[in-house]
Every structure is written in structure tokens, then in C-alpha cells.
Backbone as a printed PyTorch tensor [residue, N CA C, xyz], in Angstrom:
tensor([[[  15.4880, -167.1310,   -5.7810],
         [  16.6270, -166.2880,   -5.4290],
         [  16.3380, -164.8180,   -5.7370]],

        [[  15.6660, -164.8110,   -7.0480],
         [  15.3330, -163.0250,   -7.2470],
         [  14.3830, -162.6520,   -6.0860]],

        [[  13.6720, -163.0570,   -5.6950],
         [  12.8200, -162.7070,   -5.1380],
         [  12.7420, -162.4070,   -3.6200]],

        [[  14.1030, -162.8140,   -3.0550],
         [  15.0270, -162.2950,   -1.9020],
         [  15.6690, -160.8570,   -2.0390]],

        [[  15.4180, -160.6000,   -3.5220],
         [  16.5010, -159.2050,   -3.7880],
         [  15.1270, -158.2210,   -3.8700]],

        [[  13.9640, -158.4300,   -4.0120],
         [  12.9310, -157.3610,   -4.1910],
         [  12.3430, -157.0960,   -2.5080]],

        [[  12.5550, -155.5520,   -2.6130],
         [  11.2810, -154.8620,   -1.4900],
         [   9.8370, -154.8850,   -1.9620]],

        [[   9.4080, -155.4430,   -0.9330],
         [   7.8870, -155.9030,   -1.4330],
         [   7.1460, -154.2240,   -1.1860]],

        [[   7.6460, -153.2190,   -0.5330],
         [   7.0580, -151.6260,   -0.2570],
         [   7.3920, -150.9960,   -1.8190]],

        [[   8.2980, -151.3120,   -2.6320],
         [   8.4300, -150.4470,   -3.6140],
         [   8.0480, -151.3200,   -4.7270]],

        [[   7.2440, -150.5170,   -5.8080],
         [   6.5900, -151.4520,   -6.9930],
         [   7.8730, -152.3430,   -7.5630]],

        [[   7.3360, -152.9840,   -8.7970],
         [   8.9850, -154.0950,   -9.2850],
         [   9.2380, -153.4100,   -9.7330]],

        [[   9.1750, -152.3500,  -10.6040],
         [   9.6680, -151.7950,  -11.4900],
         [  10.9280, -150.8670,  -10.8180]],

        [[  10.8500, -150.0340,   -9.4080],
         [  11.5220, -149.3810,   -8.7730],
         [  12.5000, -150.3900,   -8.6900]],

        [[  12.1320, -151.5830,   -7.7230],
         [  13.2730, -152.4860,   -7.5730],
         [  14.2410, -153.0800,   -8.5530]],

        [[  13.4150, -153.2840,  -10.1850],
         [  14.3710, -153.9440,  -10.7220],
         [  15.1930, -152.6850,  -11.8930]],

        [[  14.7360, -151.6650,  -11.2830],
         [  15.3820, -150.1250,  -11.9120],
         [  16.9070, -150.2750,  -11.0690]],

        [[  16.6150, -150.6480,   -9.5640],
         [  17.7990, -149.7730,   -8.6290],
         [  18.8350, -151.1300,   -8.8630]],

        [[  18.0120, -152.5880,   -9.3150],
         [  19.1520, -153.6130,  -10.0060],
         [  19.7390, -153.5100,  -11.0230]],

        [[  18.9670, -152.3560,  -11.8720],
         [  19.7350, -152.6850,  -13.6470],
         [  20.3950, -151.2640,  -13.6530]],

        [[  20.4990, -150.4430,  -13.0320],
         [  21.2170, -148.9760,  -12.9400],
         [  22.7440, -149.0360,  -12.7640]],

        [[  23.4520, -149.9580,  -11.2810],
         [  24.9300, -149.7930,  -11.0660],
         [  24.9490, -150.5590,  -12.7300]],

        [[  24.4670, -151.2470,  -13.1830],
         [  25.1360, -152.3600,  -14.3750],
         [  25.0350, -151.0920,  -15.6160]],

        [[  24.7740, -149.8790,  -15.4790],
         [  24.5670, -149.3880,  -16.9160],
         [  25.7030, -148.7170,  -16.5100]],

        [[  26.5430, -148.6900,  -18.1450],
         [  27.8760, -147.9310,  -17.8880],
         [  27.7930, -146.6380,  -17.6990]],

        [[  26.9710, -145.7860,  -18.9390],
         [  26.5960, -144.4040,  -18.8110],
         [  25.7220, -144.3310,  -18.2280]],

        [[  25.7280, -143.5230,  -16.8250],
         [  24.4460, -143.2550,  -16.1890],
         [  23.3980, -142.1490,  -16.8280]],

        [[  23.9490, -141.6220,  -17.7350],
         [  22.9580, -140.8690,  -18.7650],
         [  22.0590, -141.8040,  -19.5650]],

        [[  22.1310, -143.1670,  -19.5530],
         [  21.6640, -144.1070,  -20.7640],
         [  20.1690, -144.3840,  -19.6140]],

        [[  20.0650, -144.0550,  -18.3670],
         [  19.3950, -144.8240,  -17.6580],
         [  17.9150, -143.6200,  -17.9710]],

        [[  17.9920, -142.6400,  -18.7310],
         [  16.7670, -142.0960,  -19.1280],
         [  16.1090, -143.1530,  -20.2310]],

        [[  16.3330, -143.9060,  -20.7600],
         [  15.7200, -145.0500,  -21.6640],
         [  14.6070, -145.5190,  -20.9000]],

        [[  15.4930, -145.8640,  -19.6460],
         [  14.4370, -146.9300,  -18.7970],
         [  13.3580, -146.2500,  -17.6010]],

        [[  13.9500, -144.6260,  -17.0350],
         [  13.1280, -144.0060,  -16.6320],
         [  11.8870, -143.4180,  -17.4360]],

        [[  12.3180, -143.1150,  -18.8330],
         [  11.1370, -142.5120,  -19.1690],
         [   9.7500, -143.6110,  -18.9930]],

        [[  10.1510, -144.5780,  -18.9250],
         [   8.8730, -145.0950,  -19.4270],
         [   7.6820, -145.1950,  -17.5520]],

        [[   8.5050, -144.9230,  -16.5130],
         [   7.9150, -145.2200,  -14.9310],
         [   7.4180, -144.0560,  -14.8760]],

        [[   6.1830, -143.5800,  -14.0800],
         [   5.0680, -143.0530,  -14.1040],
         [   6.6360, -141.9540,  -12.6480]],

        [[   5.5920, -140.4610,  -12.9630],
         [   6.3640, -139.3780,  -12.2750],
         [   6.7850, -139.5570,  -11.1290]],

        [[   5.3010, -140.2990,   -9.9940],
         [   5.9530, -140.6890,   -9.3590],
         [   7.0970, -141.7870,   -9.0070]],

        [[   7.1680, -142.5530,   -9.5070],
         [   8.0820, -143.7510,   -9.3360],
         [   9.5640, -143.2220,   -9.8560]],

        [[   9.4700, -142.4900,  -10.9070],
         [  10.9800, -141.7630,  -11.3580],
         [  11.3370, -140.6950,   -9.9440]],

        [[  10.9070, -140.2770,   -8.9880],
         [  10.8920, -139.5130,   -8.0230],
         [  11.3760, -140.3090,   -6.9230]],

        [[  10.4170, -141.5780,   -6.6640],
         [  11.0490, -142.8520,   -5.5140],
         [  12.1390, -143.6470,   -5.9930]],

        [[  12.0110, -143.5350,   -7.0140],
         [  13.6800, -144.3860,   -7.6120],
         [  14.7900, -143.2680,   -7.9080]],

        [[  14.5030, -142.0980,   -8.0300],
         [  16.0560, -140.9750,   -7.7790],
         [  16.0870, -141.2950,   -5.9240]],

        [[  15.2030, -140.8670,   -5.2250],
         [  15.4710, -141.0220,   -3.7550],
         [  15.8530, -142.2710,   -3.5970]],

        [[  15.8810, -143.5280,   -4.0150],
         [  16.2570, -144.8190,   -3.5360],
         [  17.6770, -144.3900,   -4.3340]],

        [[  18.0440, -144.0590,   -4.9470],
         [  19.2490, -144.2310,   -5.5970],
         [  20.1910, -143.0310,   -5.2460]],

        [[  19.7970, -142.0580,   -5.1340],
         [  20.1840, -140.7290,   -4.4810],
         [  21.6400, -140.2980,   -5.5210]],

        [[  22.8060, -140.0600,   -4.8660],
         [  24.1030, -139.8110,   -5.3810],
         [  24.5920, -140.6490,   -6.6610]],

        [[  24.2610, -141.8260,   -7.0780],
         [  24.6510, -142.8160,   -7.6430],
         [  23.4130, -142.2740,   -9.2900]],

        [[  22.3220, -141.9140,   -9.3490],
         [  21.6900, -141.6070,  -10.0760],
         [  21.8810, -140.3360,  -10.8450]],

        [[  23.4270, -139.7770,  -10.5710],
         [  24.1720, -138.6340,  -11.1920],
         [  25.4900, -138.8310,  -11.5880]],

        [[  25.8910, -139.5490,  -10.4220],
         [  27.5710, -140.0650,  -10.9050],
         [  27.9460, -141.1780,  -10.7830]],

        [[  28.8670, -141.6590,  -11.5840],
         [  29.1790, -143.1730,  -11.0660],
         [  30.8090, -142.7430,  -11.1760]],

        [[  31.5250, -143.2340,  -10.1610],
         [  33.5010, -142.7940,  -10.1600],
         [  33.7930, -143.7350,  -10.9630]],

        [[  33.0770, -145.4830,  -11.1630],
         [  33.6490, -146.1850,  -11.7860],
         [  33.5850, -145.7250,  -13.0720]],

        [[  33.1920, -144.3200,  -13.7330],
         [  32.7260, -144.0070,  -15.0170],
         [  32.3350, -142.1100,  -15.0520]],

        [[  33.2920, -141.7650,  -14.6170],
         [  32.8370, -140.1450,  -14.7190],
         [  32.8360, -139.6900,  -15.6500]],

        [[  33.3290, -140.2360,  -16.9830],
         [  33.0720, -139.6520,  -18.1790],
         [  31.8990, -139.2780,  -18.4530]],

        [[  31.7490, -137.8760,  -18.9180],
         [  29.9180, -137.1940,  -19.5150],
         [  29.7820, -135.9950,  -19.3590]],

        [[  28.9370, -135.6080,  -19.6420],
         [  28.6440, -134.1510,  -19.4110],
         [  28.1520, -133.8090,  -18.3720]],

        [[  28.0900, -132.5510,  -17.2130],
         [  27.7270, -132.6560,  -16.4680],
         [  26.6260, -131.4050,  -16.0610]],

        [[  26.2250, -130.5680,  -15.5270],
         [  25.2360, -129.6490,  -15.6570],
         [  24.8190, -130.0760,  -14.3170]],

        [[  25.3780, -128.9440,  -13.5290],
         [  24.9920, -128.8450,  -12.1730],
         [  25.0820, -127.7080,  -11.2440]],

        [[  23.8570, -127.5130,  -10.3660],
         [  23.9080, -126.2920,   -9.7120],
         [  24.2260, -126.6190,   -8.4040]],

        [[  25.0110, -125.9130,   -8.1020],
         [  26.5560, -125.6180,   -6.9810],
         [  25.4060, -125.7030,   -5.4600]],

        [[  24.5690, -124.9780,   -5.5300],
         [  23.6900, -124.6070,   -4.4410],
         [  23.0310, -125.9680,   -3.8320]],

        [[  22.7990, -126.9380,   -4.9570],
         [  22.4630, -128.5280,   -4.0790],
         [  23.5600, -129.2820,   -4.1240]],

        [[  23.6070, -129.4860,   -2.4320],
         [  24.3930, -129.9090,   -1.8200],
         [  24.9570, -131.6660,   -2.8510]],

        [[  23.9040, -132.0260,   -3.3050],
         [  24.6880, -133.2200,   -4.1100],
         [  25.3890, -133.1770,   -4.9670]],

        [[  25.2280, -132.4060,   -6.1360],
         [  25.8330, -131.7550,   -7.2000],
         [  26.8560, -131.0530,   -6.6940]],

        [[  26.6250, -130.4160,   -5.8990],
         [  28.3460, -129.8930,   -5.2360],
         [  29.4110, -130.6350,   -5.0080]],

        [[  28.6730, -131.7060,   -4.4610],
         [  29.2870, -132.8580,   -4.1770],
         [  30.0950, -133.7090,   -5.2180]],

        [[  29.2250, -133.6380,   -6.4870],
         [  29.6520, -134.1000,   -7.8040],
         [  30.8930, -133.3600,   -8.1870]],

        [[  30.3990, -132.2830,   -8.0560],
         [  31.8760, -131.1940,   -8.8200],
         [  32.9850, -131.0650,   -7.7110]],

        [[  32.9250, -131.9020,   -6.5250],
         [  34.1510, -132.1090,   -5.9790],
         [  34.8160, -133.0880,   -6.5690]],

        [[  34.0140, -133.8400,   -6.1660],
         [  33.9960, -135.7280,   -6.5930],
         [  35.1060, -135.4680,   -7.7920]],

        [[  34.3160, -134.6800,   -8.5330],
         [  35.3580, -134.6670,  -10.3150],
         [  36.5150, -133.8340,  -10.0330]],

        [[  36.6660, -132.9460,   -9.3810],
         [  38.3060, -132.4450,   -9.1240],
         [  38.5490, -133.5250,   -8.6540]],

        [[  38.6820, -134.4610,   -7.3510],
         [  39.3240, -135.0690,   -6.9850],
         [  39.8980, -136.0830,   -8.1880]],

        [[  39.2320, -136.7190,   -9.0100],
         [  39.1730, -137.7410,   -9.9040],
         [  40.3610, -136.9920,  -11.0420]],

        [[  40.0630, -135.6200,  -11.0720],
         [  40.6220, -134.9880,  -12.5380],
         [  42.0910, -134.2570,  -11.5400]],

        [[  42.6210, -134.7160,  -10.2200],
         [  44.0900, -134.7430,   -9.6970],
         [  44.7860, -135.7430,   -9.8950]],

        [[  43.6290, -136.6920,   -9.6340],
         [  44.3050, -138.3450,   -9.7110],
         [  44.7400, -138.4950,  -10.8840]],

        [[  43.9600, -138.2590,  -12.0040],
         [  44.3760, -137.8760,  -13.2510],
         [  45.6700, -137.3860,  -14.1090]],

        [[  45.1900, -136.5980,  -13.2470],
         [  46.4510, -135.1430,  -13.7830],
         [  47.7710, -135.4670,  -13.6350]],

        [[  48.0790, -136.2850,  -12.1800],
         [  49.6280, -136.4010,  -11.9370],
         [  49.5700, -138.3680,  -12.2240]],

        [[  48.7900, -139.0640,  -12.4950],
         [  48.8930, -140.4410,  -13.0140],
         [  49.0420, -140.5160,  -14.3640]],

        [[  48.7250, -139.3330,  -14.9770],
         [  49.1350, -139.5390,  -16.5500],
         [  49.8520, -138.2430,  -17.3980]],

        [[  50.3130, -137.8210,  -16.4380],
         [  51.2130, -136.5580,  -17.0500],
         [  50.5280, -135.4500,  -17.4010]],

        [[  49.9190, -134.7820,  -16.5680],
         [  49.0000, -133.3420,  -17.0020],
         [  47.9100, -133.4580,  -17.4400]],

        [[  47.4560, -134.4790,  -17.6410],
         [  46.2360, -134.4550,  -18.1800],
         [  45.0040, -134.4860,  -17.3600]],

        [[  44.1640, -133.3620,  -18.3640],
         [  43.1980, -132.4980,  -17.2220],
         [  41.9380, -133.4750,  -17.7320]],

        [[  41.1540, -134.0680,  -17.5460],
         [  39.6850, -134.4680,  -18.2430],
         [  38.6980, -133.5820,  -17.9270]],

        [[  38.7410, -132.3400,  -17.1440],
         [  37.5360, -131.7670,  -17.2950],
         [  37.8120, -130.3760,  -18.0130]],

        [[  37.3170, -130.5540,  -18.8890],
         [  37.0690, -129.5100,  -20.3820],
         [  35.8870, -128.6000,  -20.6230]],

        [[  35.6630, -128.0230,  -21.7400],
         [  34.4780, -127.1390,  -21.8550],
         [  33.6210, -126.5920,  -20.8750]],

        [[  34.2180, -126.2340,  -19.7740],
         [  34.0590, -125.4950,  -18.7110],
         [  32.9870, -124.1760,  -18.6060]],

        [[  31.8710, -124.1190,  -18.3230],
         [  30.9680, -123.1220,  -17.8320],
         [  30.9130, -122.8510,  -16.7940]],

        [[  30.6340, -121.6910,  -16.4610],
         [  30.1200, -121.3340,  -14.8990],
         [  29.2780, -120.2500,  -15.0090]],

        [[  27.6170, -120.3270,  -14.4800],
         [  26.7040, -119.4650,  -15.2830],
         [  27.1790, -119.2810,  -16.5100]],

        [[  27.1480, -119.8220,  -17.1660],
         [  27.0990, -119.6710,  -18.8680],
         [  28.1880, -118.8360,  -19.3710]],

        [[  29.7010, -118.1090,  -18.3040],
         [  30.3810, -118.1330,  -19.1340],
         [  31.6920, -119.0440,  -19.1620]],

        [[  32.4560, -119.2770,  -20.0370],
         [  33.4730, -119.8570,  -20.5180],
         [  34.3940, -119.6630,  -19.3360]],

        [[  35.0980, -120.8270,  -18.5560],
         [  36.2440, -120.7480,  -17.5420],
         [  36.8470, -121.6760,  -17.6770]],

        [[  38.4440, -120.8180,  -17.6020],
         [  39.8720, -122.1950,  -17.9670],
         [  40.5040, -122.4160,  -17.2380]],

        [[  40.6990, -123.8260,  -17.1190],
         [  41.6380, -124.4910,  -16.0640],
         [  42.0300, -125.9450,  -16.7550]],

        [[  43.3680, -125.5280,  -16.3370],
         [  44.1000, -126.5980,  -16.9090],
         [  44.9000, -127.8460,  -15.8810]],

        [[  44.8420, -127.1000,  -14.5850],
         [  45.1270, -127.9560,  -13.7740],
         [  44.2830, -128.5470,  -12.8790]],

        [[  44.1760, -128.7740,  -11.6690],
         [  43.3420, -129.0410,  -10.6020],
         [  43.5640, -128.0150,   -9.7970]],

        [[  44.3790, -127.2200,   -9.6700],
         [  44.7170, -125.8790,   -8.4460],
         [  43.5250, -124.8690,   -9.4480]],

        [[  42.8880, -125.0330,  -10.5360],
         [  42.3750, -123.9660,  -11.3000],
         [  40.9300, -123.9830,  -11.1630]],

        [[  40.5640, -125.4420,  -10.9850],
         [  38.8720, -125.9030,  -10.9740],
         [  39.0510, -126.2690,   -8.8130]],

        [[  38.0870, -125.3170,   -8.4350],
         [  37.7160, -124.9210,   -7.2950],
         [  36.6000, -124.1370,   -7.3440]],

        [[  35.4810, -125.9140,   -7.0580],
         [  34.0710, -124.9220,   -7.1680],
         [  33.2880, -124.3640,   -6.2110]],

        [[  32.9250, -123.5610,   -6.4580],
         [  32.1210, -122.2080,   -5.2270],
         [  30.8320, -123.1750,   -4.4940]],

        [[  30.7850, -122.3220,   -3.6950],
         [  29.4390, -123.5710,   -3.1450],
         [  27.9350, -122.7910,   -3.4540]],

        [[  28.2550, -121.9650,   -4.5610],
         [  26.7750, -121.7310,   -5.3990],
         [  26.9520, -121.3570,   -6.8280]],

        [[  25.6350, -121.3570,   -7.8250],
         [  26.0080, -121.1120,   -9.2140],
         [  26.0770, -122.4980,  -10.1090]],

        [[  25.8740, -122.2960,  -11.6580],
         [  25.6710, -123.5280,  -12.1090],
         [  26.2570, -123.6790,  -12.8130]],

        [[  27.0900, -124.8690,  -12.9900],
         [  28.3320, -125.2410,  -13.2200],
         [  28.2850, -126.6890,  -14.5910]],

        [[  29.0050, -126.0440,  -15.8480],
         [  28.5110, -126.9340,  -17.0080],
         [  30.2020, -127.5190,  -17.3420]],

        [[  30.4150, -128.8690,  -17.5930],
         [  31.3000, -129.2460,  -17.9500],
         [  31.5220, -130.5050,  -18.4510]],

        [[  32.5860, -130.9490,  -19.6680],
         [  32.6780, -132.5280,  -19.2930],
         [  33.4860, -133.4270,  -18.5240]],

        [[  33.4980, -134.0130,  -18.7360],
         [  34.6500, -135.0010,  -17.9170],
         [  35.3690, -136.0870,  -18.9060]],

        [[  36.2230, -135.9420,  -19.0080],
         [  37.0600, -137.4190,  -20.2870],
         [  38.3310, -137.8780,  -19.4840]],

        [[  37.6050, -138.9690,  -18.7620],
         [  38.6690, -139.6660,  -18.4160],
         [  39.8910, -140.6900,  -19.3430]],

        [[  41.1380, -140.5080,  -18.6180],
         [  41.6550, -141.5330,  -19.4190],
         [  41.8810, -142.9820,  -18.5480]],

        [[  41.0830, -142.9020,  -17.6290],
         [  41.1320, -144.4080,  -17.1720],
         [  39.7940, -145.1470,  -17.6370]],

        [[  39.8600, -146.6860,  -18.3970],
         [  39.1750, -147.2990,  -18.5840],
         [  38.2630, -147.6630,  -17.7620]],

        [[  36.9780, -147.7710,  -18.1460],
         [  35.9090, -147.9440,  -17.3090],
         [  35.9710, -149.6150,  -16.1860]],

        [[  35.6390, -149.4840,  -14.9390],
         [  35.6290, -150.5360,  -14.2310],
         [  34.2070, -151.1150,  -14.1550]],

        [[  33.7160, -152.3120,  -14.6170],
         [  32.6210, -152.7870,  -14.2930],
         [  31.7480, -152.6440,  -13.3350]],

        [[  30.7890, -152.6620,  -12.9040],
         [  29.7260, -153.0620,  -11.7590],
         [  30.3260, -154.7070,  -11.4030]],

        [[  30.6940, -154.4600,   -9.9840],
         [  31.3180, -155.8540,   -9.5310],
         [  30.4070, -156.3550,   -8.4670]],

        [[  29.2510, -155.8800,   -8.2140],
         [  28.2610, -156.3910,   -6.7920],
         [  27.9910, -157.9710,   -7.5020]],

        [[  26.5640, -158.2450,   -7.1020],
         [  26.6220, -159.4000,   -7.2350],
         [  25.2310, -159.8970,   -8.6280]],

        [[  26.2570, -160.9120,   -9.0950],
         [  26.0440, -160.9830,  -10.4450],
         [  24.4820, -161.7580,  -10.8620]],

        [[  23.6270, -160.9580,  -11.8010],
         [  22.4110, -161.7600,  -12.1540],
         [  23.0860, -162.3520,  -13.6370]],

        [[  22.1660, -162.9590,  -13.8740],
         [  22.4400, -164.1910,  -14.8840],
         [  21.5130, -163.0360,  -16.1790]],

        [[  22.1170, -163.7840,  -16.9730],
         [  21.6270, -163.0490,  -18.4520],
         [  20.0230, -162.9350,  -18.4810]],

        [[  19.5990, -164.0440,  -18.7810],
         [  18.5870, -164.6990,  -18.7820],
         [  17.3130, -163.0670,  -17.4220]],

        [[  17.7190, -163.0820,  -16.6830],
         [  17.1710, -162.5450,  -15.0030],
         [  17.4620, -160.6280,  -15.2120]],

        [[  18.5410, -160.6830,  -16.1700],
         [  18.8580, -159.1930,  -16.0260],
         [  17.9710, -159.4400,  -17.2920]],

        [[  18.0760, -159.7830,  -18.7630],
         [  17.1240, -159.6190,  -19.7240],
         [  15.6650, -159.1030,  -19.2330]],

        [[  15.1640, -160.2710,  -17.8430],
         [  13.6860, -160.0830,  -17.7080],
         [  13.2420, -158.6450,  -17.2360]],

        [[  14.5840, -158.6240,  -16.3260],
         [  14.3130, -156.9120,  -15.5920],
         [  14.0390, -155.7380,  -16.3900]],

        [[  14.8970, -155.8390,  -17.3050],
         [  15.0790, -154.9030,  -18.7230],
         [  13.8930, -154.8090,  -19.1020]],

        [[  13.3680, -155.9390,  -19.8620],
         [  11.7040, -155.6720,  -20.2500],
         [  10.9830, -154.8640,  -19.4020]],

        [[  11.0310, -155.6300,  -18.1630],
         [   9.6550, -155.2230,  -16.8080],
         [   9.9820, -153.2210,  -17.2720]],

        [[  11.1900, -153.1460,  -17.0640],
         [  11.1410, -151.7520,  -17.1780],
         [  10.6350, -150.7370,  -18.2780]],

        [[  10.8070, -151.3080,  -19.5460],
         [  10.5020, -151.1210,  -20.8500],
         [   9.4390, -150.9060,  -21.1690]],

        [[   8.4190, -151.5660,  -20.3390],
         [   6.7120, -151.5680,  -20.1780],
         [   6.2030, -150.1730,  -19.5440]],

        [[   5.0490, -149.9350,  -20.0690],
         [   4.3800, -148.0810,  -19.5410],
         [   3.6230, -149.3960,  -18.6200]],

        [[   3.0420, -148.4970,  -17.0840],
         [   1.7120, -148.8560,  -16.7140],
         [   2.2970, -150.0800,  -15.8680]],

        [[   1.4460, -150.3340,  -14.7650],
         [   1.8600, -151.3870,  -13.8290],
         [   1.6870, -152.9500,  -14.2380]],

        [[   1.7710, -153.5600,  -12.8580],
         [   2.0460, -154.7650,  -13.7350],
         [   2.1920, -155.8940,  -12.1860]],

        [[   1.5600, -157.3870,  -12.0550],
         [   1.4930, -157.6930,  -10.6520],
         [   3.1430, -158.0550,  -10.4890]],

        [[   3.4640, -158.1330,   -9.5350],
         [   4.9270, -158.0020,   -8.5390],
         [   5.0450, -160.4120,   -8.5090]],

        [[   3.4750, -160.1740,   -8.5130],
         [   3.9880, -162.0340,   -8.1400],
         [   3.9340, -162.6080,   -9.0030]],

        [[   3.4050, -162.1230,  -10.1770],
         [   3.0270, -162.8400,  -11.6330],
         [   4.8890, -162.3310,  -12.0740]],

        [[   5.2350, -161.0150,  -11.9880],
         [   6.6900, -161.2100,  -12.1880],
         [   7.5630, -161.9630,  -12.0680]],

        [[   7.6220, -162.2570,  -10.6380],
         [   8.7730, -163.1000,   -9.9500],
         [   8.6330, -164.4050,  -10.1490]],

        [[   7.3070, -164.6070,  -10.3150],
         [   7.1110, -165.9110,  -10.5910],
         [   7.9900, -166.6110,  -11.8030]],

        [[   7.1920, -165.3190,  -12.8820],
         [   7.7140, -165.8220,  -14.4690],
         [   9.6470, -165.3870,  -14.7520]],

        [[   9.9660, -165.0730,  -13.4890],
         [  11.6110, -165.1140,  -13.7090],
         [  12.4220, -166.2780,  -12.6220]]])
């Protein structure tokens, strides 16, 4: 069955990166498992993962550090107004995006009519949501199968793709 879920064009390690990523809550935690994939492969696994390898909506809580001028990150600092309206009028004023930079200086906004970001310039902030985090709901690996992936990733240096699949 795992072995229906791997692209045989991208090493395992890419593949069982872009499986164990929606499952990590903080997408900041997923530098654990990148550091250890060689430059290139951290390069083919941001492009396989694209938008999702910066934000997750089921979890916008974090810090964020982004320049306005790429078009994805722009994208992000919409993404989070929209999230920090829904916010705002679902729980009575409350703003989650705080400690506000823009080029490095200090900017306040307390509502959502206040955070309207420019489409250049680099833009530092957090996000504290007060909605509880929603799981990764795709489709479910077994303990045992996500454990093995975890390792594969954990490892420096390659490693065969059939001797993997085999031993999971």
C-alpha cells in the first residue's frame, strides 16, 4: 500500500518528507527533518510543496518574516488578514496578529481595516490564533509506517528506495 503513495522520479526521502509535513502541526518544526536532505532535495521538496511549506490555515499560529515582493509570501500576509477578520468579529475584537514590523519599523493595528499589506517590503509579525488547531485529516498512515518515514528522514546521505519500501 505505501508503495502506491511514492513517486518513483523523486528520491524517498522527498516523498516521505511531502507525507510527514501536512501531519506536523508547526510548520516551523519541519526544519528538524529538512536539515538533514542534501541542498538539493530541500529545494525539490519546497517546490513539491510550494505554499503549504510556509503556511498551514489549519495552524497559522507563528512567527512570520516575509517579503511582500514574492508573490507567495504576499500571499501569506493576505491569507493572515483574512484569518485575523474571521477572528476579530468571531471572538470579540480580537486581533492575533501582533508585534508587527514593516522594514524593521514598529506598526499598529488593532483591527483588520489597519493591517493592509503593500505589495512590496518585508513584513515581520506573529500570528496567535484563538482557534484550536485542526488536525491533518487526508488519509491516514498507521503509526508503525509514519514512525518508518520519520527515521528515513532523520538519516544524512541516500539510501535504496526498494530496500525502503520493502522494509515498511
Amino acid at each position: 500500500i505505501i508503495c502506491k503513495r511514492f513517486t518513483w522520479a523523486y528520491s524517498m526521502k522527498l516523498d516521505a518528507a511531502a507525507m510527514v509535513f501536512p501531519r506536523i502541526v508547526d510548520p516551523q518544526n519541519m526544519s528538524n527533518m529538512t536539515d538533514k536532505l542534501s541542498q538539493g532535495e530541500q529545494l525539490a521538496l519546497f517546490e513539491m510543496l510550494g505554499f503549504v511549506a510556509k503556511f498551514q490555515a489549519s495552524n497559522p499560529t507563528g512567527r512570520y518574516h516575509l517579503d511582500l515582493s514574492k508573490q507567495v509570501d504576499y500571499s501569506i500576509a493576505w491569507r493572515l488578514r483574512d484569518l485575523a477578520e474571521q477572528e476579530f468579529y468571531a471572538f470579540r475584537s480580537w486581533f492575533p496578529i501582533r508585534n508587527i514590523f514593516f522594514n524593521g519599523l514598529p506598526f499598529r493595528a488593532s483591527k483588520p481595516a489597519d493591517f493592509k499589506p503593500p505589495g512590496e517590503g518585508k513584513l515581520q509579525c506573529d500570528f496567535s490564533s484563538a482557534v484550536p488547531v485542526t488536525y491533518y485529516t487526508g488519509v491516514e498512515l498507521g503509526l508503525d509506517v509514519f514512525q518508518e518515514l520519520c527515521k528515513l528522514l532523520l538519516k544524512r546521505g541516500s539510501f535504496s528506495i526498494k530496500k525502503a519500501v520493502e522494509d515498511i
